[in-house]
Structures are given as structure tokens and as C-alpha cells.
N, C-alpha and C positions, 0 to 999 in steps of 0.2 A: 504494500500500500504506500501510498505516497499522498502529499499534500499540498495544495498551492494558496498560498496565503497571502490579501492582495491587502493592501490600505491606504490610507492618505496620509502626507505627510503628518499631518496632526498626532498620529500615534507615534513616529521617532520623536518628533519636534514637541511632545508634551514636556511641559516645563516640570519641579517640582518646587517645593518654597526657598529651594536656596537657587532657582535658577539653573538649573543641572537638567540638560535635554534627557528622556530616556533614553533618543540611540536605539542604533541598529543589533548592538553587540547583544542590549539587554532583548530586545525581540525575538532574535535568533534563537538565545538560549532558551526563550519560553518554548518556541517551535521545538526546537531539539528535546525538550522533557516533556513534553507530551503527545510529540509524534505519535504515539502508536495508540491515543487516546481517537474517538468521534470528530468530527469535524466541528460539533455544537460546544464542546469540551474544551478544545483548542479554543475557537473561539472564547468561550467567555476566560478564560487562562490570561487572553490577552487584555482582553478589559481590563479584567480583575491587575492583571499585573500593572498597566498604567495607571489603574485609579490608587493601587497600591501604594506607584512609586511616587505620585503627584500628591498623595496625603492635603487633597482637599483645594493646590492651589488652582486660580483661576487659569483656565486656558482660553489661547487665544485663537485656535481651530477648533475644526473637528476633528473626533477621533471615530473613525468610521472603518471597520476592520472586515474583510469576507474570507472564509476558511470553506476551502472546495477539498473532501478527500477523495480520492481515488483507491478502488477498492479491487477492481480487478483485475 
């Protein structure tokens, strides 16, 4: 199985309260530990991990994420 996970920048470029982008690097690593989870699973993974890292600050996009798995 494999997975293509598409977004807008809003999800790297989430800020947190000291100003520190989330980044490619920290996205990646979500993808990589839950690869082998649902497609619905991944996704909210990634939510959850930027509302995580951003602890409430205000952003100035959006964060709009789509998790496509391939299964066959």
C-alpha cells in the first residue's frame, strides 16, 4: 500500500507561539509513522499534529490536508 498526501502550504507554513514554521521535516515524519494506518487516520495524524505543534497560535492560512491510500 502506499499513500499520496496532498496540502496547502498552510500546513508547513503553520506558525507556533514562538514563530517556528512546522516544516516539511515534521510532516514527513507524521506520514512515515502512520503509513501503514487508513487514509482517514493519516489524515486526522496530520491535523492533530499541527494543531499540536501551533498550541492555539493564530494562523494566517489555511491548513487544508487530503490523504489518498492506495490499497492495491
Amino acid at each position: 500500500a502506499a499513500e499520496l498526501v496532498v496540502c496547502s502550504d498552510g500546513v508547513t507554513e503553520a506558525l507556533n507561539v514562538e514563530g517556528e514554521e512546522f516544516g516539511e521535516d515534521r510532516l514527513a515524519a507524521i506520514i512515515s509513522e502512520q503509513h501503514a494506518q487508513d487514509a482517514p487516520t493519516i489524515l486526522n495524524a496530520v491535523v492533530r499534529g499541527v494543531q499540536t505543534f501551533a498550541r492555539g497560535a493564530a494562523q494566517h492560512d489555511d491548513v487544508t490536508a487530503m490523504v489518498v491510500k492506495f490499497t492495491g
